[in-house]
C-alpha positions, 0 to 999 in steps of 0.5 A: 904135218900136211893136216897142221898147215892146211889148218894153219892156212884155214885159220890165216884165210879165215882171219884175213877174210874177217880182217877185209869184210870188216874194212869193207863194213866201216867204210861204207857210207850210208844211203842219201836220204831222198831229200839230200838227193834232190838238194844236192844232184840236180846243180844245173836244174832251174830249181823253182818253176811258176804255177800261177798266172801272176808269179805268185806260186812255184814249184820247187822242181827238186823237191816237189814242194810248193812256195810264195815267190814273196810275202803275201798273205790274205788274212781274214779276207775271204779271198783267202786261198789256202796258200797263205801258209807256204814259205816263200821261196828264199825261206825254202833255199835257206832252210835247205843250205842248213839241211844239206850243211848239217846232213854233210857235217853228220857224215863228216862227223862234226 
């Protein structure tokens, strides 16, 4: 008789862990990417940071990348610097709204 509800006690155990480890597994949410990261945690951050002497160049303090402060270009000019093909900085932000809005929108399952 004691064997049978020792048993019968394992089986509930058993059950009941299996039951919480499987509650604990589909309620995790995945890891942030390292993009998701730098777009979404540092709100008061000042995000873009001038690197050339005329304002030109900056550098996205969130991401590490670099982008014009407006659209400018040397095409065909042998002044050229190699920087021509950056985005500007607004392109970059908008670009990022869209990454951060569909990274939430998959975690949300939309």
């Amino acid at each position: 008789m004691i064997e049978r509800i020792l048993r019968n006690g394992a089986v509930v155990l058993t059950v009941a862990l299996l039951s919480l480890l499987l509650v604990a597994c589909r309620n995790q949410t995945p890891p942030k990417s390292p993009m998701e990261i730098a777009l979404t945690e540092s709100p008061g951050a000042q995000r873009f940071v001038s690197i050339e002497s005329d304002g030109s160049v900056a550098l996205d303090t969130q991401t590490g990348r670099l982008c014009k402060t407006w659209e400018w270009n040397y095409p065909g000019e042998k002044m050229g610097t190699g920087l021509d093909g950056l985005r500007t900085c607004s392109k970059m932000l908008q670009n990022d709204a869209d990454v951060v809005e569909y990274i939430r929108n998959k975690r949300e399952g939309r």
